[in-house]
C-alpha positions in Angstrom: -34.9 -31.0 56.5 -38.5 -30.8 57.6 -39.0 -26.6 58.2 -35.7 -26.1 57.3 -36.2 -23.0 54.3 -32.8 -22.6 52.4 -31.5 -19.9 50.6 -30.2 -21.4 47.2 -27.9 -19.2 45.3 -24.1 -19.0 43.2 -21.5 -15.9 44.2 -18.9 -17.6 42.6 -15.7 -16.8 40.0 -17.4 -15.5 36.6 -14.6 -18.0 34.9 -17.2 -21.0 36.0 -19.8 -21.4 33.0 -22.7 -23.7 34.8 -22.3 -24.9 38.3 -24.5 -27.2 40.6 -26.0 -26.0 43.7 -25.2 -28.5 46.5 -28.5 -28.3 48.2 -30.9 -31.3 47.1 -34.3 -32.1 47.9 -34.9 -28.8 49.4 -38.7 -27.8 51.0 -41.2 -25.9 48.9 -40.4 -22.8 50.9 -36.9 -22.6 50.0 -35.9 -19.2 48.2 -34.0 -19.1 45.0 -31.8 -15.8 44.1 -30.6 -15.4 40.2 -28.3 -12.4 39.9 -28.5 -10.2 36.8 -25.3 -12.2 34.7 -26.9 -15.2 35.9 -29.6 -17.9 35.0 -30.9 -20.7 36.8 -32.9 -24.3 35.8 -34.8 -26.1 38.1 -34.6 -30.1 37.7 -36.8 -32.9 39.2 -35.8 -36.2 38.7 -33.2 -35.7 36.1 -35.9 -33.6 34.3 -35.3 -29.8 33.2 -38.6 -28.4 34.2 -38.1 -24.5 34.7 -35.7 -21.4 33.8 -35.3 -18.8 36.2 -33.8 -14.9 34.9 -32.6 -12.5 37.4 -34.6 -12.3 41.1 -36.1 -14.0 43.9 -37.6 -16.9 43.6 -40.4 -19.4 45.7 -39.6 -22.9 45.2 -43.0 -23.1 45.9 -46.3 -25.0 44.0 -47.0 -21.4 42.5 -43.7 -21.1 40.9 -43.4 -24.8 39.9 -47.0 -26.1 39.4 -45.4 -30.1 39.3 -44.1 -29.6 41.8 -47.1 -29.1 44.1 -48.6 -32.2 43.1 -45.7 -34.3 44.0 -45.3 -32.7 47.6 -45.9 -35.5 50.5 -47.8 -33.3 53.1 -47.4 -36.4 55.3 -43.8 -36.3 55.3 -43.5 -32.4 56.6 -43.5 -31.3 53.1 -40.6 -32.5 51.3 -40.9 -33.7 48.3 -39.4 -37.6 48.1 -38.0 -36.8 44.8 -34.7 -35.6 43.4 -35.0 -31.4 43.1 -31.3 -29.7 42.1 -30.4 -26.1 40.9 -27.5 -25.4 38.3 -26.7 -21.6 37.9 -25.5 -20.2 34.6 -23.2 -17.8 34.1 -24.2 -16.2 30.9 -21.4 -13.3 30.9 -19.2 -13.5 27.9 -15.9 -14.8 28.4 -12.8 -13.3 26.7 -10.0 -14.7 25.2 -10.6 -18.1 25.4 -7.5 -19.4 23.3 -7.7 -21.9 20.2 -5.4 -23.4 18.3 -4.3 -26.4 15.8 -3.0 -29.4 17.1 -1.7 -30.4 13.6 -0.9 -28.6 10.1 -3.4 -27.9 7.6 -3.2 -29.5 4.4 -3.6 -26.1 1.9 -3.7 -25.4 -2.0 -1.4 -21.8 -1.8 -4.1 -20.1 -4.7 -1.7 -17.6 -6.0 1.0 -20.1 -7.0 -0.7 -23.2 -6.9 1.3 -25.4 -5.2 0.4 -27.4 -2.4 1.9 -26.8 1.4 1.4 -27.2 5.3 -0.2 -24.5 7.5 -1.1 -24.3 11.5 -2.6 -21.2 13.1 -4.2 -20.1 16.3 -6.2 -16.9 17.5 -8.4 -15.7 20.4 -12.4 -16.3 20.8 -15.3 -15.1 23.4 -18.1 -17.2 24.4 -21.2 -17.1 25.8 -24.0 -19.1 26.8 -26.9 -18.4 24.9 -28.9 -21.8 25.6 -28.7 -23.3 29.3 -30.6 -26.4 28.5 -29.3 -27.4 25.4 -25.4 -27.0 27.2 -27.0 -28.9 29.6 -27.9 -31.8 28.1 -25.5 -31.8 25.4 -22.1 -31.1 27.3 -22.5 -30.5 31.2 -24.7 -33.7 31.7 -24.1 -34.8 35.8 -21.3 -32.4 36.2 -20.9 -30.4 39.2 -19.4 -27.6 37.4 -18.4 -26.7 34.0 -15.6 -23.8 33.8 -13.2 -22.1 30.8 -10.7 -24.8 31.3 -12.9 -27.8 31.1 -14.9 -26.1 28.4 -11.8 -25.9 26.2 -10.9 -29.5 26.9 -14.6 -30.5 25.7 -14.2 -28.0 22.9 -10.5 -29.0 21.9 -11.6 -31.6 19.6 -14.5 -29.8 18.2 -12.4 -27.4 17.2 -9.9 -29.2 15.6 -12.8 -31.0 13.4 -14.3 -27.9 12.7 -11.6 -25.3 12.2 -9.1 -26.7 10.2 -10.9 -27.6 7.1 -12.5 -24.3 7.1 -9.3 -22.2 7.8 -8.3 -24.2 4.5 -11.4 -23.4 2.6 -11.7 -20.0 3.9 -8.3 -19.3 2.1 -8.3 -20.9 -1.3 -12.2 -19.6 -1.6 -10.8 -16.0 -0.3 -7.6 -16.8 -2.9 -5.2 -15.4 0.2 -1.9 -16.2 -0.3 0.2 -17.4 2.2 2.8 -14.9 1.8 0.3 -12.2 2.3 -1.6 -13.3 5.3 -0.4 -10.8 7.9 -2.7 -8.0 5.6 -5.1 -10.3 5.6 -5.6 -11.6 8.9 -8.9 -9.6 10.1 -10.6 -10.9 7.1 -10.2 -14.1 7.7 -11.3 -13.9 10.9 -14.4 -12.6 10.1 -15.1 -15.3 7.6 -13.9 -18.1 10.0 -16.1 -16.7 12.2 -19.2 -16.4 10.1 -18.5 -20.2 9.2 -17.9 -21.1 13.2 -20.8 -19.3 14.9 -23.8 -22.0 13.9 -21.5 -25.3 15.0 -21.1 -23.5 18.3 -25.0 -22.8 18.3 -25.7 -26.3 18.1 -24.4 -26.6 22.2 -26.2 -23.9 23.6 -23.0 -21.5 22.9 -22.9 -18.0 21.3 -19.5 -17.6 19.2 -19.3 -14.0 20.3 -16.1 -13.2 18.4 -13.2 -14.9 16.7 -9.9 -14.3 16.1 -7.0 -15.6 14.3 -3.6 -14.0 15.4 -1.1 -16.1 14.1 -0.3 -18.5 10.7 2.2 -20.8 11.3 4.0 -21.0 7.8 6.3 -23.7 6.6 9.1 -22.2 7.2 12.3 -23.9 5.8 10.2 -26.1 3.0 11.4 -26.1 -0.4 8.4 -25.3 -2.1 7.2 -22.7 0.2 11.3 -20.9 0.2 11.6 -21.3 -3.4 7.9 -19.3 -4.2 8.6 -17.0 -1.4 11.4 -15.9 -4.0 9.6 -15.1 -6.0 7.1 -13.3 -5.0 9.7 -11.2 -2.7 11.7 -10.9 -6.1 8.0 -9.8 -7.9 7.4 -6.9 -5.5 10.9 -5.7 -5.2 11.3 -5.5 -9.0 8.5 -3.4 -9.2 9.8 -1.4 -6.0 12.9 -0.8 -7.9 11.5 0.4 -11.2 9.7 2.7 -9.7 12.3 4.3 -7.4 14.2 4.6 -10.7 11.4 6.1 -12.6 11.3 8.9 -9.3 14.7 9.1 -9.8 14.7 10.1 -13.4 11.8 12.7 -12.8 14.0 14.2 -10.3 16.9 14.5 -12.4 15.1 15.7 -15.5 13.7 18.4 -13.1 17.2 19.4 -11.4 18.5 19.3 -15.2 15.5 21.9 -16.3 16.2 24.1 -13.2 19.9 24.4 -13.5 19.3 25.3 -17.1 16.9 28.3 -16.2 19.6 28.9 -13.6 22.1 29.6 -16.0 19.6 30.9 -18.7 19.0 33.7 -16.3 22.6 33.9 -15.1 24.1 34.7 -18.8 21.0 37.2 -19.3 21.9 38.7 -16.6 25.7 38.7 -17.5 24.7 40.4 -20.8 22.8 43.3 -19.4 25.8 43.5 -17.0 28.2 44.0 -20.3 26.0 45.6 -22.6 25.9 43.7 -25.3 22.8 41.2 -27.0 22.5 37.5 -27.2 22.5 38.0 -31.3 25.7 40.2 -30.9 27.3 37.1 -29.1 26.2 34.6 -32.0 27.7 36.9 -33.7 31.0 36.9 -31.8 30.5 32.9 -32.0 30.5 33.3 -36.3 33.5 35.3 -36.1 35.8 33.0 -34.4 34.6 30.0 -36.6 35.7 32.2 -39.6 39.0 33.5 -38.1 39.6 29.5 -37.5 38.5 28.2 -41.2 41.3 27.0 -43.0 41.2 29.9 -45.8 41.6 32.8 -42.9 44.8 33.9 -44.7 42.8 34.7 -47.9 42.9 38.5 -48.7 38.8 38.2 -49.6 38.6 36.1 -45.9 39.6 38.7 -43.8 37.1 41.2 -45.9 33.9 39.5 -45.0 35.5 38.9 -41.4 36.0 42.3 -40.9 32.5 43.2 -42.6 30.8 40.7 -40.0 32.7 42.4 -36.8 31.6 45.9 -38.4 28.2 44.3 -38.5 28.2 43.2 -34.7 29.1 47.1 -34.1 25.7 48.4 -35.4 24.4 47.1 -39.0 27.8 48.5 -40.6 28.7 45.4 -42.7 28.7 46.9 -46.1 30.7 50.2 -44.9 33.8 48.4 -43.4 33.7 46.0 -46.1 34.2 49.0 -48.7 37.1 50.1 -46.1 38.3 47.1 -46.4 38.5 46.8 -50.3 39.9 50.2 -50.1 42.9 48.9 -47.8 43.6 46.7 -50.3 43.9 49.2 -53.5 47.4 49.4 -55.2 49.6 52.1 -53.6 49.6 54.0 -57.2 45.6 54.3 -57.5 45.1 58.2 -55.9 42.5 58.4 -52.9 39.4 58.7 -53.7 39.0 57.2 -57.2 37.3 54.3 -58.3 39.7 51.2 -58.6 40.3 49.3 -61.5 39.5 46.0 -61.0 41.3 43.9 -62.2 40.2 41.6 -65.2 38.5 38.3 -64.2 40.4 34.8 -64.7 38.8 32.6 -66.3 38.8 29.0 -65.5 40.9 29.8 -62.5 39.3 26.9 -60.3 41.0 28.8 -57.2 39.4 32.2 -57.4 36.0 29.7 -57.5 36.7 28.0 -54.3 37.5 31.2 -52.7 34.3 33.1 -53.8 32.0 29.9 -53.0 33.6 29.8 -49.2 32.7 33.6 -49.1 29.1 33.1 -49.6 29.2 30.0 -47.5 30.2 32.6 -44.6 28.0 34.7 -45.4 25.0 32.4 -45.0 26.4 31.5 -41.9 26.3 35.0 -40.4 22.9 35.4 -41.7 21.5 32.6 -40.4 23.5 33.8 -37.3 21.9 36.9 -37.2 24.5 38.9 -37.8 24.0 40.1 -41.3 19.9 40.7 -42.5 18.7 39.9 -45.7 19.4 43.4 -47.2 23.1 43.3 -45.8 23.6 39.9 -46.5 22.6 40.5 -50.7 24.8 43.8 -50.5 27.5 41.7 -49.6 27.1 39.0 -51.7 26.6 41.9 -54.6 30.6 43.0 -53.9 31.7 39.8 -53.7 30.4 39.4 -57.6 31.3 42.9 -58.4 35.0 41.6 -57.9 35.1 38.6 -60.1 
């Protein structure tokens, strides 16, 4: 190898994490090339001695003072012991899949009952300390890539993820049957739990992901609480849809009421005639249908309250009327004589209390006022 100057550097896949230069026991003058992504540690005799960032490099006694005592000028300056290269890559790698091997033993915190979980997810690493991945993991190897990194990591993982994923979720009190809303937060907290036990080899947790839960799916526990807490949210689902239901109808009710409000006012403008004037038509027929309609003094007030509907005229048409009612010998225009009260007739009573019942009603009707509704009650005395 004697004049021999090599050129020691790594082009290769950015899926390898470390790999080991073939070259050996190079000269002092070879030339070491680190790329930007890249890192590089010089070892003598199974010793890490120096790092090397991105650049050119002499493998000279300048750049590696140990190295130029140890150099046998004698022996056309190679060094007679061991010198090797390993190159790390220290881009991050992406979605570098985890997952349990076996379920997790978890408390459920909502409902308190004990059950089985398993989950997996997504995670990027990078390699934040060559040496320490070095001595820790890599060891001899010629090459340390994603695959064999997950192998190393696979038990790791198990040992470290799946008591925390069940800590994480009884100290988060997430329920297992609300998960799915829940799954970037416990990422974030698996993660924050994760990142120093990945420090301790050399490796940066960049980010962590959990993408699936792997529920119990057909256990009785786990079916029979999933009940109810389906039967929870849809209860309250459904008394509030009826709740929007009744405001809905209570508003349709109020509008079709304004709807006919304004129809019927309109109707009475059309015909000319006012609401109080149709109470009053209403009073009218419930006294043309009371029981006594056939009584002589009856059809007086009803034809005083229909004289009233036609402009305030109660007490004139009620005087016509006691005038239609005159014996056929009294001559026109002459005072009646009336004739002599009964006493103690019990029927005459009845009828005169049923007359001022009906006239209350078409006062409180607003049919007759106060002054018209006295006048009328004064002739209704003035014939007993």
């Amino acid at each position: 190898m004697t004049g021999i100057t090599h050129i020691i550097k790594h082009e290769g896949d950015t899926g390898t994490f470390i790999w080991k230069h073939p070259v050996e026991d190079f000269n002092a003058w070879s030339q070491l090339i680190v790329h930007e992504t890249q890192e590089a540690i010089f070892f003598l005799n199974g010793q890490a001695l120096d790092l090397f960032g991105p650049g050119r490099h002499a493998l000279d006694a300048q750049n590696i003072p140990l190295l130029g005592k140890l150099l046998n000028r004698p022996t056309g300056d190679v060094t007679p012991f061991h010198c090797e290269v390993y190159f790390i890559n220290k881009t991050e790698q992406l979605a570098v899949k985890w997952g349990t091997d076996s379920k997790v033993q978890y408390m459920e915190p909502a409902y308190r009952f004990p059950l089985q979980i398993g989950a997996s997810g997504e995670m990027s690493l990078r390699v934040d300390d060559a040496r320490k991945l070095l001595l820790k993991i890599v060891g001899t190897g010629t090459s340390f890539d994603r695959e064999t990194l997950v192998q190393t990591f696979r038990a790791f993982l198990q040992a470290r993820v799946k008591p925390r994923l069940a800590r994480v979720m009884q100290e988060g009190k997430i329920s297992i049957f609300e998960t799915d809303m829940h799954i970037g937060e416990l990422s974030e907290m698996l993660h924050a739990r994760l990142r120093d036990d990945f420090a301790d080899y050399g490796i940066a947790l960049e980010r962590f992901f959990v993408t699936a839960i792997a529920k119990p799916d057909g256990d009785r526990a786990y079916e029979k609480f999933k009940e109810i807490h389906l039967r929870q949210y849809a209860d309250v689902a459904e008394a509030r849809i009826r709740q929007q239901v009744g405001v809905i109808e209570q508003q349709t009710e109020a509008r079709k009421m304004v709807i006919e409000a304004e129809a019927l006012a309109e109707k009475r403008a059309r015909e000319g005639f006012t609401y109080q004037q149709e109470r009053g038509f209403d009073v009218a027929e419930k006294v043309a249908q009371n029981e006594a309609v056939g009584n002589y003094s009856n059809l007086g007030i009803g034809l005083g309250m229909m004289g009233g509907l036609a402009g305030g005229m109660g007490a004139t048409v009620a005087g016509i009327t006691a005038g239609a009612f005159r014996p056929a010998d009294t001559p026109t225009g002459q005072p009646a004589t009336p004739p002599p009260p009964a006493t103690g007739d019990t029927g005459d009573a009845a009828a005169f209390k049923l007359k001022i019942e009906k006239l209350k009603i078409m006062k409180e009707a607003g049919v007759l006022s106060d002054e018209e509704f006295e006048q009328e009650k004064k002739n209704i005395l003035g014939t007993l």
